[in-house]
C-alpha positions in Angstrom: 150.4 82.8 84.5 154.1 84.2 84.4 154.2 87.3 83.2 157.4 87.0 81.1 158.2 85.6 78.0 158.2 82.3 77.7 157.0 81.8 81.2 154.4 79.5 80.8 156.9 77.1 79.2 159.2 77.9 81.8 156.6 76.7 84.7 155.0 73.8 82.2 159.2 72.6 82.4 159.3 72.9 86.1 156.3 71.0 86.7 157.5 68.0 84.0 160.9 68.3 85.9 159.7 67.9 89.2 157.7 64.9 88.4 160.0 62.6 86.6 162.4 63.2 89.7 158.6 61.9 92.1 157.8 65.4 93.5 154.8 66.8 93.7 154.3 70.0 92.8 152.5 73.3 94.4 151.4 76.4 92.6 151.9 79.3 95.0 150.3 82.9 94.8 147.2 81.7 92.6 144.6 84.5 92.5 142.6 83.8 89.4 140.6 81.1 87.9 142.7 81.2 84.7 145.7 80.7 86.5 144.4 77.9 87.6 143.1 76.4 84.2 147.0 76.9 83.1 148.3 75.0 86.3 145.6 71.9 85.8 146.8 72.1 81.9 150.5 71.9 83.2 149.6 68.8 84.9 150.0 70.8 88.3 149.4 68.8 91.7 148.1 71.2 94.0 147.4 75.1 94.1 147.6 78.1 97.2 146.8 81.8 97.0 144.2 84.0 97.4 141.7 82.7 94.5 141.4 80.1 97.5 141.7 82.1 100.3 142.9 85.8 101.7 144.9 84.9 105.1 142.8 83.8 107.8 142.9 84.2 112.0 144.3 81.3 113.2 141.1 80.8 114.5 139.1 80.8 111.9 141.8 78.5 109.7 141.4 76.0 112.9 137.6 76.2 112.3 138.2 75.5 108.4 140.7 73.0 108.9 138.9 70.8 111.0 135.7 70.7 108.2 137.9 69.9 106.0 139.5 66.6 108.0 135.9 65.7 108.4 134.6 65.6 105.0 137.1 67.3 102.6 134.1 67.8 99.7 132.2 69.5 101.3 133.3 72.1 103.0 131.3 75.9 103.9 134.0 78.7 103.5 133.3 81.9 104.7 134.4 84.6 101.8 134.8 81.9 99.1 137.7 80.6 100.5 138.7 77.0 99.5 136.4 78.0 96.2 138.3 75.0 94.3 140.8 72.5 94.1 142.9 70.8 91.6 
């Protein structure tokens, strides 16, 4: 995930930190499905980046946006985006 040493530790830290002071926590700049098996591991609350999604018009994120307030499982991405949550 981190490529330094010791940086999974470093973010499994920052996650346990953040949740024994209530915060939830987001993992920014995800762009691969094992990053994302090390953030669920790290008891990670949510997840953004481009394994989800590349940028999107503002249309288009409008469009997206407003499937998801209507039924949040079920959602039809254009270009895989939204492939998968936490």
């Amino acid at each position: 995930m981190i490529p330094i040493p010791g940086g999974q530790t470093i973010a499994e830290s920052i996650i346990a930190m953040a949740h024994k002071l209530g915060i939830q926590v987001i993992g920014k700049g995800v762009e691969t499905a094992e990053q994302i098996a090390l953030l669920k591991e790290a008891g990670c609350d949510f997840a953004h980046g481009h394994y989800f999604s590349t940028p999107l018009p503002m249309e288009k994120f409008s469009g997206l946006a407003g499937q998801l307030f209507e039924n949040p499982m079920r959602v039809n991405c254009p270009g895989s985006a939204l492939r998968g949550v936490l």
